[in-house]
C-alpha atoms as a printed R data frame, in Angstrom:
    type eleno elety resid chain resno       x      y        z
1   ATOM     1    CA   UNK     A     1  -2.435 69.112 -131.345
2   ATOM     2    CA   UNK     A     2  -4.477 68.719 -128.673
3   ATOM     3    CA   UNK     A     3  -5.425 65.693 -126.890
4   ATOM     4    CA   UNK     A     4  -8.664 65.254 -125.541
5   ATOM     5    CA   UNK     A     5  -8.792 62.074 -123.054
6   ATOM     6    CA   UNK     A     6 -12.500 62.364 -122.368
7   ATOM     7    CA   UNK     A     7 -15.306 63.397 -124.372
8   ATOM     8    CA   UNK     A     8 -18.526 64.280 -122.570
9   ATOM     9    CA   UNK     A     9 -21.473 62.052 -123.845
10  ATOM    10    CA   UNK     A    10 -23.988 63.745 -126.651
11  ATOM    11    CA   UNK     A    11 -27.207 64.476 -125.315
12  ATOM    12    CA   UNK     A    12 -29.210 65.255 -128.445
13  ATOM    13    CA   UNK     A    13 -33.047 64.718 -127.584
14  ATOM    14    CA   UNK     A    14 -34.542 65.880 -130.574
15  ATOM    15    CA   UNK     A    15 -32.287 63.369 -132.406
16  ATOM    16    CA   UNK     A    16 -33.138 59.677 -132.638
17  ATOM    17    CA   UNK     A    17 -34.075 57.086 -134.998
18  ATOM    18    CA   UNK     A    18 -37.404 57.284 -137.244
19  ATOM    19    CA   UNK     A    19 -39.879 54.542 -135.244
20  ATOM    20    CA   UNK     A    20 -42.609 55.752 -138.404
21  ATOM    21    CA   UNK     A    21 -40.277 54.036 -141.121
22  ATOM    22    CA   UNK     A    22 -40.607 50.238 -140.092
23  ATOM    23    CA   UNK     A    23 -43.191 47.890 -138.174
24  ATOM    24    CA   UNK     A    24 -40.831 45.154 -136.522
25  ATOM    25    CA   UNK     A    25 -44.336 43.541 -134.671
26  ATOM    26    CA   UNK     A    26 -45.993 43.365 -137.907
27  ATOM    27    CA   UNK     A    27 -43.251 41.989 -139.758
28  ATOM    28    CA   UNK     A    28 -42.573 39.352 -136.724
29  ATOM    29    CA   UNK     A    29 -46.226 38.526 -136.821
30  ATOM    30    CA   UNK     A    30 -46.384 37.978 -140.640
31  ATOM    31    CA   UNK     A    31 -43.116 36.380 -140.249
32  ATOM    32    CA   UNK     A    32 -44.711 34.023 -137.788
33  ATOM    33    CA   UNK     A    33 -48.060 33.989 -139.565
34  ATOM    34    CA   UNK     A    34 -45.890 32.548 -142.186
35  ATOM    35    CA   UNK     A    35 -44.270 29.710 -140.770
36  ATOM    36    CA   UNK     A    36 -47.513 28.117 -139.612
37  ATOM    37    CA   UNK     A    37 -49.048 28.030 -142.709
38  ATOM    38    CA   UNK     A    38 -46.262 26.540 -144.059
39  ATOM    39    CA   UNK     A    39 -45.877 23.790 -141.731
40  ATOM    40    CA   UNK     A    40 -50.128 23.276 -142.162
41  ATOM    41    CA   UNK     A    41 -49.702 23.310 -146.024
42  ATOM    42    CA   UNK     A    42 -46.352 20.665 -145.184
43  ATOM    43    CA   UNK     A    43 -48.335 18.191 -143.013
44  ATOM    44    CA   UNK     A    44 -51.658 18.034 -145.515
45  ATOM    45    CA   UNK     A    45 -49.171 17.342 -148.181
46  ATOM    46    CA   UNK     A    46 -47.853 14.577 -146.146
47  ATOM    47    CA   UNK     A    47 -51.033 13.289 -144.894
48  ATOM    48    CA   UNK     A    48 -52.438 13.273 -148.810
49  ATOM    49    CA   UNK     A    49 -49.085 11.624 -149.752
50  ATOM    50    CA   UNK     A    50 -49.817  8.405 -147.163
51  ATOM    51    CA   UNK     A    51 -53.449  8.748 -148.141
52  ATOM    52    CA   UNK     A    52 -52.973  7.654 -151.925
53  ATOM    53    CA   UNK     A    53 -49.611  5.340 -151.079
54  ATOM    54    CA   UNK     A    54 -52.288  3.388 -148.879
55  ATOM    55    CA   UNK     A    55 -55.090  3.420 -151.694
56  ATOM    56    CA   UNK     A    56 -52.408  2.288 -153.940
57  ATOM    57    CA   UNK     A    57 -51.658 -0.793 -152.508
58  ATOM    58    CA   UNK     A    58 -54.759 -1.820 -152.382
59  ATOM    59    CA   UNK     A    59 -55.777 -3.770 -156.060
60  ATOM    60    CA   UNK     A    60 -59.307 -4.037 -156.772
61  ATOM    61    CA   UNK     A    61 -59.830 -6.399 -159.476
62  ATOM    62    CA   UNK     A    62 -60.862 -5.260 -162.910
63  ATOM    63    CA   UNK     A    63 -64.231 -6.537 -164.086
64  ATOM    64    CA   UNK     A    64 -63.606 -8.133 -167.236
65  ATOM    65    CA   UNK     A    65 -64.977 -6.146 -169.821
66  ATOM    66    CA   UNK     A    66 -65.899 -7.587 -173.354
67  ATOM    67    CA   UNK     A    67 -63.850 -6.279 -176.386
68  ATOM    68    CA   UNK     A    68 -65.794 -4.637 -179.173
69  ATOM    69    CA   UNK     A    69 -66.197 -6.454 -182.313
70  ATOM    70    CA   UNK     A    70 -63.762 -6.237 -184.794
71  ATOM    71    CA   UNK     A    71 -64.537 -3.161 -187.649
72  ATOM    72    CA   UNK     A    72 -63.254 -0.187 -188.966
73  ATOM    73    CA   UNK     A    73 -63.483  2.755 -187.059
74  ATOM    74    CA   UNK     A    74 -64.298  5.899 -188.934
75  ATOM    75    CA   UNK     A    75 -61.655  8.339 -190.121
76  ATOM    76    CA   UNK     A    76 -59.532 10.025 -189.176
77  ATOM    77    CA   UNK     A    77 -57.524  6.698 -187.717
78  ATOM    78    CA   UNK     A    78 -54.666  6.563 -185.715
79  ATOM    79    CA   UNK     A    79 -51.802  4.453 -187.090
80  ATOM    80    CA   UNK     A    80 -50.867  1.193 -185.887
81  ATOM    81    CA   UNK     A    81 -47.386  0.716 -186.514
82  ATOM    82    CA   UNK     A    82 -46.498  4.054 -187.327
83  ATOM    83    CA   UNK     A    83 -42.540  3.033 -187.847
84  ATOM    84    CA   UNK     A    84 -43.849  0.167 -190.540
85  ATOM    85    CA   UNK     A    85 -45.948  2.330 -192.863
86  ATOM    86    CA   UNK     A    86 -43.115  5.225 -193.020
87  ATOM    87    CA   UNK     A    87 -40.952  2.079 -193.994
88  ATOM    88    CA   UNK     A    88 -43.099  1.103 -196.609
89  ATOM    89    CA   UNK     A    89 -43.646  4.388 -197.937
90  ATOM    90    CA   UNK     A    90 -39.941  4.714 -198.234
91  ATOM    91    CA   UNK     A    91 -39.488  1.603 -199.911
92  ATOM    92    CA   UNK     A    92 -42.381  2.982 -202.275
93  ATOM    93    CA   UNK     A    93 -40.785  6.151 -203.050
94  ATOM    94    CA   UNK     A    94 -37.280  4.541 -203.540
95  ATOM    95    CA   UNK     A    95 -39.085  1.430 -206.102
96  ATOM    96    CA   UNK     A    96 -40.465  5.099 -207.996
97  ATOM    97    CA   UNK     A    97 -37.324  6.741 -208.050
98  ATOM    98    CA   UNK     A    98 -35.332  3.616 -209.477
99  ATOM    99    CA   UNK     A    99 -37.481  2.844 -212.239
100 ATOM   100    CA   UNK     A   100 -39.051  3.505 -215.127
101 ATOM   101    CA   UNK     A   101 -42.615  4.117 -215.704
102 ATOM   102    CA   UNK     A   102 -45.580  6.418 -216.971
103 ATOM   103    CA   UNK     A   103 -46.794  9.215 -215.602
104 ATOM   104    CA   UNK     A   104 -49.515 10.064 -217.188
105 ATOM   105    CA   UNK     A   105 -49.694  7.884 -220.638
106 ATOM   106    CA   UNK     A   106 -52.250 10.339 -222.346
107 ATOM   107    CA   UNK     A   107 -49.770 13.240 -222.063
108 ATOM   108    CA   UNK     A   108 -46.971 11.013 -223.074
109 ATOM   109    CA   UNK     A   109 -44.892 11.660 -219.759
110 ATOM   110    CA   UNK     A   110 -42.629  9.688 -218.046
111 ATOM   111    CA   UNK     A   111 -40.559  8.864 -215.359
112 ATOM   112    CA   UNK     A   112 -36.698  7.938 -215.679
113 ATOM   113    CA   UNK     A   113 -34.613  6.751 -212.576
114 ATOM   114    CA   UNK     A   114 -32.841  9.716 -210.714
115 ATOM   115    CA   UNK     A   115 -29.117  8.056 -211.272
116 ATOM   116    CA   UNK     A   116 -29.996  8.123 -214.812
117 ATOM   117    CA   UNK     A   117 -31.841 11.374 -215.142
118 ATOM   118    CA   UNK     A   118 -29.102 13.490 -213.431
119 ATOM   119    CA   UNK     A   119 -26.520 12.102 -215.769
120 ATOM   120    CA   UNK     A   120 -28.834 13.213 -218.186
121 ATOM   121    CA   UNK     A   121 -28.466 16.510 -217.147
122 ATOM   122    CA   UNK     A   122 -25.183 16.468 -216.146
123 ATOM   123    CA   UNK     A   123 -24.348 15.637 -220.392
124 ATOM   124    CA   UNK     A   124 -27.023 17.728 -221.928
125 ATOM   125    CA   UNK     A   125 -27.680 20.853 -218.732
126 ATOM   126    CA   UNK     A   126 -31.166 22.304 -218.245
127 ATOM   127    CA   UNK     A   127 -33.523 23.434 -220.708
128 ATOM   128    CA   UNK     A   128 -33.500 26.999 -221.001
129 ATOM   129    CA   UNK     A   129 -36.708 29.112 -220.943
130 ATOM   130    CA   UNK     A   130 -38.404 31.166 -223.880
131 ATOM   131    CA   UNK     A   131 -37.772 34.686 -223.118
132 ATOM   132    CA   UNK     A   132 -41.096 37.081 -223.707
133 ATOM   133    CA   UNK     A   133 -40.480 40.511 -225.330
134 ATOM   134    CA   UNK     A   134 -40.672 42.119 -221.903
135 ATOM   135    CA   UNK     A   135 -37.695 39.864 -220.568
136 ATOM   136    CA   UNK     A   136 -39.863 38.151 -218.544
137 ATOM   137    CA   UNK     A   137 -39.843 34.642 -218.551
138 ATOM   138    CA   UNK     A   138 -42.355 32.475 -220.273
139 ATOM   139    CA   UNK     A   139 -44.128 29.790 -218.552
């Protein structure tokens, strides 16, 4: 094997590196171009920031305004105590479902409490539907 202790320098002129490919200036200068903007954008941020800190310190006092009269605005109204009327609907729906009453006394139908009425149909089961010729189901 040979040994070669010095090897001449390459000389190739027609090879080099593409200078068509990349812009450094322009990137540099949008780099640059860049950073300002940033730090102009940073210090109107900072100057708007003290701006309304200062105006909020400062308490104007509030004219005293008369309230309206007292009446009903028109529907649709916005709910009060929102957490008390779903309580009282509950309590409604719980007073229907634990007692007995009519509903609707010309059609002789009523209302049984549920405890009752699924023991009901625990004992007896469900009512079965009239079949139609067809197999379909009669409603």
């Amino acid at each position: 094997m040979p040994e070669h202790s010095h090897v001449p320098p390459r000389n190739n002129p027609e090879v080099a590196h593409e200078r068509s490919d990349v812009n450094v200036r322009l990137i540099l200068v949008f780099g640059g171009a860049l950073l300002v903007v940033a730090i102009v954008v940073h210090l109107v941020l900072y100057w708007l920031l003290q701006y309304y800190n200062e105006g909020s310190q400062v308490r104007r006092p509030v004219a005293s305004v008369p309230s309206p009269p007292e009446s009903i605005s028109p529907a649709p109204r916005l709910q009060v105590a929102p957490q008390a009327d779903m309580a009282r609907m509950r309590a409604a729906e719980e007073r229907e479902l634990q007692s007995y009453g009519w509903v609707d006394r010309d059609k002789q139908v009523i209302r049984i409490p549920i405890d009752r009425a699924m023991q009901l149909i625990a004992e007896r089961g469900l009512p079965a539907r009239k079949k139609v010729d067809g197999g379909r189901d009669l409603e």
